[in-house]
C-alpha positions in Angstrom: 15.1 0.1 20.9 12.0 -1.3 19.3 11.2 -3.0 15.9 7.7 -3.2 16.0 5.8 -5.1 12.7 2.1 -3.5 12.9 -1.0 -3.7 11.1 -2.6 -1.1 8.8 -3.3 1.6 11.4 -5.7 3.9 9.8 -6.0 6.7 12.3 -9.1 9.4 12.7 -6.9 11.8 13.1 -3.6 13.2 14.4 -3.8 12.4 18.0 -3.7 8.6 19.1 -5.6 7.2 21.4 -4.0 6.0 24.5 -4.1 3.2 27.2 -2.3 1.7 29.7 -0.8 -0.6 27.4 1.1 2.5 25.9 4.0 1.6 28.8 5.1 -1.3 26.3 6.4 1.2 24.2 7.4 4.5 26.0 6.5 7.3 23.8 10.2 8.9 23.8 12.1 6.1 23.0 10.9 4.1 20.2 10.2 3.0 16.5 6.6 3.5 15.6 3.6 2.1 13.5 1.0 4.7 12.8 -0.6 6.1 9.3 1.5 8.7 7.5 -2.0 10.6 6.5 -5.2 10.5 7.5 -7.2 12.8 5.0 -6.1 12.0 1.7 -6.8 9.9 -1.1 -3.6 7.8 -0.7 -1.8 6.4 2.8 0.2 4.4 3.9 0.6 2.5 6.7 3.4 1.8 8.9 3.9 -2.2 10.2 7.4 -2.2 10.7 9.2 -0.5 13.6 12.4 -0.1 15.6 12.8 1.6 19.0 15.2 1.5 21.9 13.6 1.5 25.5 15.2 2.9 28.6 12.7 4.4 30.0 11.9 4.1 34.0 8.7 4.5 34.5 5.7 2.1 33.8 1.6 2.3 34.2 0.8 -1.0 36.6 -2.7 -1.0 37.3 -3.6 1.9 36.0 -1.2 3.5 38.7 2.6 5.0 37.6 5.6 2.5 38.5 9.3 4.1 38.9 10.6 1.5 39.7 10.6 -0.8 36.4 14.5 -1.0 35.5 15.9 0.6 32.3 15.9 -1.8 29.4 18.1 -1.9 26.1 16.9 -4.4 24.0 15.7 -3.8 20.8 11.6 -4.0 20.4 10.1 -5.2 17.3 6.3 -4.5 17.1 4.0 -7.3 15.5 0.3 -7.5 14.7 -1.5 -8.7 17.8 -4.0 -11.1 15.6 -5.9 -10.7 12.1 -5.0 -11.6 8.7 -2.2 -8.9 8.9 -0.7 -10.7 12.1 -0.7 -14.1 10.1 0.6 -12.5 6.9 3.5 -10.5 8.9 4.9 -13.8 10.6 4.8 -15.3 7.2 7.2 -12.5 5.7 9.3 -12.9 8.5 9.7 -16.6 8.6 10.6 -16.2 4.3 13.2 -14.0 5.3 15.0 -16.7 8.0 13.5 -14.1 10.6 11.1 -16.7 12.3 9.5 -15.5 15.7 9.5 -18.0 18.4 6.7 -17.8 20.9 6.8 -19.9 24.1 3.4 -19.2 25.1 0.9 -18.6 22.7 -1.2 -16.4 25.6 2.3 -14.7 26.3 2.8 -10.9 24.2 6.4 -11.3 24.3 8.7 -13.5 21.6 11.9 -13.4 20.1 13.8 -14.3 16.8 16.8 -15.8 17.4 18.4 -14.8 14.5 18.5 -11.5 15.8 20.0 -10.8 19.2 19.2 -8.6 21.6 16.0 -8.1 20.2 12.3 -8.9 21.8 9.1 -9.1 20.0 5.9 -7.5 21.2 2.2 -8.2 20.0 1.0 -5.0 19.6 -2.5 -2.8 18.3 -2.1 -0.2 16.3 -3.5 2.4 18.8 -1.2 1.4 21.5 1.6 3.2 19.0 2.4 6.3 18.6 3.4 8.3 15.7 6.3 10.7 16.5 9.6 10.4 15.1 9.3 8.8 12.2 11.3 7.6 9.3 10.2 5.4 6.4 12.4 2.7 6.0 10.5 0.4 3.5 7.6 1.2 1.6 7.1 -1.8 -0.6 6.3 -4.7 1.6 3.6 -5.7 -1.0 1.2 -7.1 1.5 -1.5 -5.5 3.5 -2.5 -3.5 0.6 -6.4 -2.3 1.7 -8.7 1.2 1.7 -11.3 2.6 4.1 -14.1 2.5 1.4 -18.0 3.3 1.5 -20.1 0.3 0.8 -23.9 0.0 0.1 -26.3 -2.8 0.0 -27.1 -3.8 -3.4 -31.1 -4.2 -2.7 -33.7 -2.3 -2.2 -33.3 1.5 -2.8 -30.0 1.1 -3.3 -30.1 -1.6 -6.3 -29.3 0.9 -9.1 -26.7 3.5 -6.6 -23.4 2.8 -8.6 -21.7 6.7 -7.0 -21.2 8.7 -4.5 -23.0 11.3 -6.3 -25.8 9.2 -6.8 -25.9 8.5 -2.9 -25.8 12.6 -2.0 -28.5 13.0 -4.7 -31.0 10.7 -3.1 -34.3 12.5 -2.0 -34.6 10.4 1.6 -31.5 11.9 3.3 -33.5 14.5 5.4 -32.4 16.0 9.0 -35.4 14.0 10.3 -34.0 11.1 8.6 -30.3 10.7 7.2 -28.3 8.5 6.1 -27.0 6.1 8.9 -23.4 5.1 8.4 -21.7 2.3 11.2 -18.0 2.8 10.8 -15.1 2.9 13.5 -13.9 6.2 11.5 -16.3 8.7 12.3 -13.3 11.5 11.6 -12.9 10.4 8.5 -16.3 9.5 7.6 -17.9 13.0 8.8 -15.3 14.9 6.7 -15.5 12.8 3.5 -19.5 12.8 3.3 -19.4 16.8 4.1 -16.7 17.1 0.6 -19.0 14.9 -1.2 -22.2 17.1 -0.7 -23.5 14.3 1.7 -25.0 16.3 4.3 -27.6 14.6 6.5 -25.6 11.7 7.9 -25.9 10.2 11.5 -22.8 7.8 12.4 -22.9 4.8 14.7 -19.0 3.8 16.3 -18.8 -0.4 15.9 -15.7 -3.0 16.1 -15.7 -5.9 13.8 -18.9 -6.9 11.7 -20.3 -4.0 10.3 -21.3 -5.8 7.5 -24.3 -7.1 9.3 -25.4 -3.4 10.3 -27.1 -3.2 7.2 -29.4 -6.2 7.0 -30.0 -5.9 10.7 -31.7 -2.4 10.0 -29.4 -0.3 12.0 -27.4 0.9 9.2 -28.2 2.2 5.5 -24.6 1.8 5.1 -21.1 1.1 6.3 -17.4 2.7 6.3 -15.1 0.2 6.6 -11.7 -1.2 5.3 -11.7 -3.5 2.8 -8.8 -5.8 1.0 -10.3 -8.2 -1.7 -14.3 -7.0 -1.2 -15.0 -10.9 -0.2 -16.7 -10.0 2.8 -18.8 -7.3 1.0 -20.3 -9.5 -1.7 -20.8 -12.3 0.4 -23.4 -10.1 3.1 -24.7 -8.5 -0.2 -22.8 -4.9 0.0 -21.0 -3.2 -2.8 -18.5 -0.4 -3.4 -19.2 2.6 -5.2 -17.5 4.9 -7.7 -16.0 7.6 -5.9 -16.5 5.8 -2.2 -12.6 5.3 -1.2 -11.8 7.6 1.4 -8.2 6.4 1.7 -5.6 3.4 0.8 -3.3 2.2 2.9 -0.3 0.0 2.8 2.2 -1.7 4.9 5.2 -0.1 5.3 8.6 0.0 8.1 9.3 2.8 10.0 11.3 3.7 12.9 12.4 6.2 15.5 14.8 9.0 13.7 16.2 9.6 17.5 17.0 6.3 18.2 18.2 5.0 15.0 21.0 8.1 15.3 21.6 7.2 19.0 21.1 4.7 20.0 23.4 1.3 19.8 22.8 -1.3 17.8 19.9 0.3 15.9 21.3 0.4 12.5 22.5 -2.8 12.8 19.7 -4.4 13.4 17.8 -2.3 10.7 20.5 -3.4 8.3 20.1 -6.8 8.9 16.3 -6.7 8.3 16.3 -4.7 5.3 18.8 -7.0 3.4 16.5 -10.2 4.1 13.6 -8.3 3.2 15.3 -6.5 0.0 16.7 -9.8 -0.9 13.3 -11.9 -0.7 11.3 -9.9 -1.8 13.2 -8.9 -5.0 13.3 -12.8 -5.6 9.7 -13.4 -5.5 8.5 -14.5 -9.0 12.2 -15.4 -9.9 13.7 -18.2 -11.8 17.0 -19.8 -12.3 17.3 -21.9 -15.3 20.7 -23.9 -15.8 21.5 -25.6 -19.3 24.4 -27.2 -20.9 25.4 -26.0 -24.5 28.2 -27.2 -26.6 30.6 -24.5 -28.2 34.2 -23.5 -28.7 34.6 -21.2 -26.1 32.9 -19.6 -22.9 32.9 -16.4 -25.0 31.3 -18.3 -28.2 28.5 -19.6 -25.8 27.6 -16.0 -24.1 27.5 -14.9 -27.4 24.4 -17.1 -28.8 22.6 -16.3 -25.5 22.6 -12.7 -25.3 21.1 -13.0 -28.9 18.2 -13.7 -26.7 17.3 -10.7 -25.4 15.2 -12.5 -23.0 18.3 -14.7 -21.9 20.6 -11.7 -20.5 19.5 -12.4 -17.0 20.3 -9.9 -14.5 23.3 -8.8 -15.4 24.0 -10.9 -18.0 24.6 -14.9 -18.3 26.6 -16.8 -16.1 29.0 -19.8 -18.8 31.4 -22.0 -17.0 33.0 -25.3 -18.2 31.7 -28.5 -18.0 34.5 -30.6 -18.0 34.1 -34.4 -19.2 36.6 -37.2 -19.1 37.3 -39.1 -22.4 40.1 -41.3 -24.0 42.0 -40.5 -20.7 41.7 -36.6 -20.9 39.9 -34.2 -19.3 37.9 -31.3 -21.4 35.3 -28.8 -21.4 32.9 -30.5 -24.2 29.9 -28.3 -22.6 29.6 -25.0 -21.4 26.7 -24.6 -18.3 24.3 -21.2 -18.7 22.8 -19.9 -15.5 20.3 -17.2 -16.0 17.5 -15.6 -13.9 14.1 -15.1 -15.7 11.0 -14.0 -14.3 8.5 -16.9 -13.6 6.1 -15.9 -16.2 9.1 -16.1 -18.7 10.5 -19.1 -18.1 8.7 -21.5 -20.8 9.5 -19.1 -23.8 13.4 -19.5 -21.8 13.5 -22.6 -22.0 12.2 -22.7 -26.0 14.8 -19.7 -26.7 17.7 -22.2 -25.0 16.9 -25.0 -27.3 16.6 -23.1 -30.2 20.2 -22.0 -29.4 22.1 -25.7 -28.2 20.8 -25.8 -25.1 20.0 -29.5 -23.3 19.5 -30.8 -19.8 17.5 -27.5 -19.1 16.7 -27.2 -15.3 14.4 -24.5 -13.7 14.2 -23.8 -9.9 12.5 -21.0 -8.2 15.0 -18.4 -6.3 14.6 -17.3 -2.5 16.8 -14.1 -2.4 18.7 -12.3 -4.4 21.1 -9.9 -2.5 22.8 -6.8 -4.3 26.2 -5.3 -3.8 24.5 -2.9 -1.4 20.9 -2.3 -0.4 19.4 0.7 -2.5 17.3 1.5 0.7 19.9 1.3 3.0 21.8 3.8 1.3 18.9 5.7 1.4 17.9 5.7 5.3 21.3 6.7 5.7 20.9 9.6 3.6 17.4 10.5 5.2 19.2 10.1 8.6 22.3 12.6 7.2 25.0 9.7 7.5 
């Protein structure tokens, strides 16, 4: 069974391309990372996945191998390089899930926290996209769209639309618009829906945002996160140019998460670290000692702060002090978690209430009873 943690793969369209690379991951027998759409205005995009391999065939050379022995370790899939590789071995390593690599030039890892388990650098197109079941939707990284982008000289100075593109006298059949993308699928469908009908594509990897200035584009189709890259080679987006938005998201194999052993455990155990980090992210605890008669006293004057009530309410235990030989609870200690953004107004709120020796300190997981998304694969799975 494979976990695999992929990049945004925005596909052109329901097939996938494949390779001889595509024996890493044998198309019956494991967790995928593909996109869930490919013609819409919203999509998301799988990174995480889980699959079980057993299969016994292999492509060596080009040439079909029989004789590769079953396996039954659980895959996860990673981003082979980019900002998205970087970004998913940083969400990992948050969530006590670091990846150990022996050899950088080696495709193969492992986290020892989880057993039984091999990481593989993966692309995107070397996945495939059968069998799938969303496990987590909310990563909250990745976050980009395949968008149209223009230069902002020239003719196209004052082109702020799409419409204002398709309504420009020079696209002719003797002379369209030239677009470089690597999603000619895509692109040829959206221009058509957006009355863009003289348009001649040109298939390029990696910086298309030189096509323009070199002359061999008018324009480019291409994803974009923050628009950086845009603004710095003098492009711009325009109104009505996102073909699609795309996400990171983990999925895996419906089949083997039912059948296989092992599966759910291991999804389990990586939901809960990622549930519980990244529901801590912008999460404070503040502590403070308060004087009062009773436990019960104290709670009251802090849930008069409605800002106080923490997550379920504030935590008030004894602080015991020794004096004339006798040992008494002179201060009761709050324990609260507040948003970061909400912490200073916390802090005011506490001593306007009693509250001294005020400490803050950011939180790195919060865990719940159960995981609302675990209850929920279960229920997608009919378990």
């Amino acid at each position: 069974m494979s976990i695999p943690l992929i990049q945004p793969n925005v596909q052109q369209c329901a097939a996938v391309s494949t390779s001889s690379s595509i024996s890493h991951f044998p198309s019956s027998s494991f967790f995928r990372i593909i996109a869930l759409g490919h013609s819409i205005s919203s999509l998301k995009s799988v990174v995480c996945c889980l699959s079980q391999s057993n299969s016994q065939v292999a492509v060596v050379n080009g040439r079909t191998d029989t004789r590769v022995s079953g396996r039954n370790e659980i895959r996860l899939g990673l981003p082979s390089k980019g900002r998205m590789a970087s970004d998913t071995l940083d969400l990992l390593k948050d969530c006590q899930l670091s990846v150990k690599q022996v050899n950088p030039r080696q495709y193969v890892a492992e986290i020892p926290q989880l057993s039984n388990l091999e990481v593989w650098f993966q692309r995107p197109k070397d996945i495939g996209n059968e069998d799938l079941i969303l496990v987590h939707d909310a990563l909250e990284y990745g976050d980009c769209c395949l968008s149209l982008a223009i230069p902002n000289y020239g003719i196209f100075e004052n082109i702020n639309s799409v419409r204002e593109l398709a309504q420009m006298p020079q696209w002719k059949a003797e002379k369209p618009l030239r677009v470089a993308t690597g999603f000619t699928y895509l692109g040829t469908k959206f221009m058509k829906e957006n009355g863009l009908e003289h348009v001649t594509f040109s298939t390029a990897d990696g910086a298309l945002e030189a096509a323009p200035a070199m002359g061999i584009a008018d324009a480019i189709l291409d994803l974009v996160s923050s628009g950086t890259t845009l603004r710095e080679n003098n492009l711009k987006e325009i109104e009505g140019g996102i073909v699609l938005e795309s996400q990171t998201d983990l999925v895996a194999s419906r089949k083997s998460l039912i059948q296989r052993k092992g599966a759910l455990d291991a999804s389990h155990d990586i939901l809960e670290r990622l549930e519980a980090h990244l529901r801590a992210i912008g999460q404070f605890t503040v502590t403070a000692n308060m004087r009062g008669s009773s436990a019960g006293e104290v709670a009251e004057r802090v849930l008069s702060q409605p800002s106080l009530s923490g997550l379920q309410g504030p935590t008030v235990s004894p602080v015991y002090c020794k004096r004339d030989g006798k040992v008494s609870p002179d201060y009761y200690a709050i324990v609260i978690c507040v948003p970061k953004k909400a912490s200073y107004k916390s802090v005011q709120q506490l001593r306007a209430i009693g509250g001294s020796g005020v400490l803050i300190s950011p939180l790195t997981y919060i865990f719940d009873e159960e995981t609302p998304r675990w209850r929920q694969l279960l229920s997608k799975l009919g378990l």
